[in-house]
Steps between C-alpha positions, in 0.01 A plus 500: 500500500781296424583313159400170631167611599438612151608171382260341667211716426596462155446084513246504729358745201555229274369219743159690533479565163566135409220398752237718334586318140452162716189628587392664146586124349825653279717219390802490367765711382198760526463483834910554549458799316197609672685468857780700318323788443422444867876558581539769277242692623603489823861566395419800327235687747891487746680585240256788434504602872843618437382784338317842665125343295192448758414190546212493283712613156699262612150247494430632214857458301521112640166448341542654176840297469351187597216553284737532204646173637154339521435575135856425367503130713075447338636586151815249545311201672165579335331516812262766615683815629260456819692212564809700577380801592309423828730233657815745422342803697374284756770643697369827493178473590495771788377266771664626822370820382133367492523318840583797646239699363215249593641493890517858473116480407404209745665686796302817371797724458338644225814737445771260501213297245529801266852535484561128455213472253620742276856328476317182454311693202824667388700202457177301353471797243850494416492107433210539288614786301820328400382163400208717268749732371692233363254295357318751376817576271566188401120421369591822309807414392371127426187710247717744403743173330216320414343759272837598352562096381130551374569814292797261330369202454222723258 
């Protein structure tokens, strides 16, 4: 694959992702940012492939990262993190992966459907995981500050 090729994945990346806020009704400077974390995403998961990881750490390291984005932009532009967080991994969303599992299944290859399936589950699982792990730390970071400005204030 040649540099310019990954140029353009990267703003076509960006162009998706910008389409999805269209569609979501983000406005603004929110919805720049939103198609941002679109690019970045994107930019990352090649950047990423550099490296010996599977393809679904890799999933799952894109996601945590843009996760952390997602909250960083919502606490910024006091917006809801969701906001961010689904049109920037928009470009992940493994669906080549599911296409080719459903023909697999409609053609009743039920091997190839197995093997594709469970990449379509791996890379699914590996989203999911990262976007929870990360959230899931920052609601405990967010308590964890909370209560402390609590304690001090008494």
């Amino acid at each position: 694959m040649s540099f310019s090729d990954e140029i353009i994945q990267i703003l076509a990346s960006f162009c998706g992702s910008l389409g999805f806020g269209f569609l979501f009704n983000i406005r603004g400077k929110k919805l720049l940012f939103a198609a941002l974390g679109g690019l970045l995403s994107w930019l990352l998961f090649l950047v990423l492939g550099l490296s010996p990881a599977s393809e679904a750490v890799r999933y799952f390291l894109v996601a945590a990262a843009l996760t952390l984005y997602s909250e960083i932009m919502a606490r910024v532009l006091k917006t809801p993190t969701t906001t961010f967080c689904i049109v920037s991994l928009i470009p992940m969303v493994p669906g080549s992966a599911l296409y080719y599992s459903m023909a697999a299944a409609i053609n009743s290859d039920l091997t190839d459907f197995i093997d594709r399936a469970y990449y379509t589950l791996e890379l699914t699982i590996a989203l999911s995981l990262g976007i929870v792990l990360v959230t899931g730390c920052v609601k405990y970071i967010n308590a964890f500050i909370k209560r402390k400005s609590d304690r001090q204030k008494a």
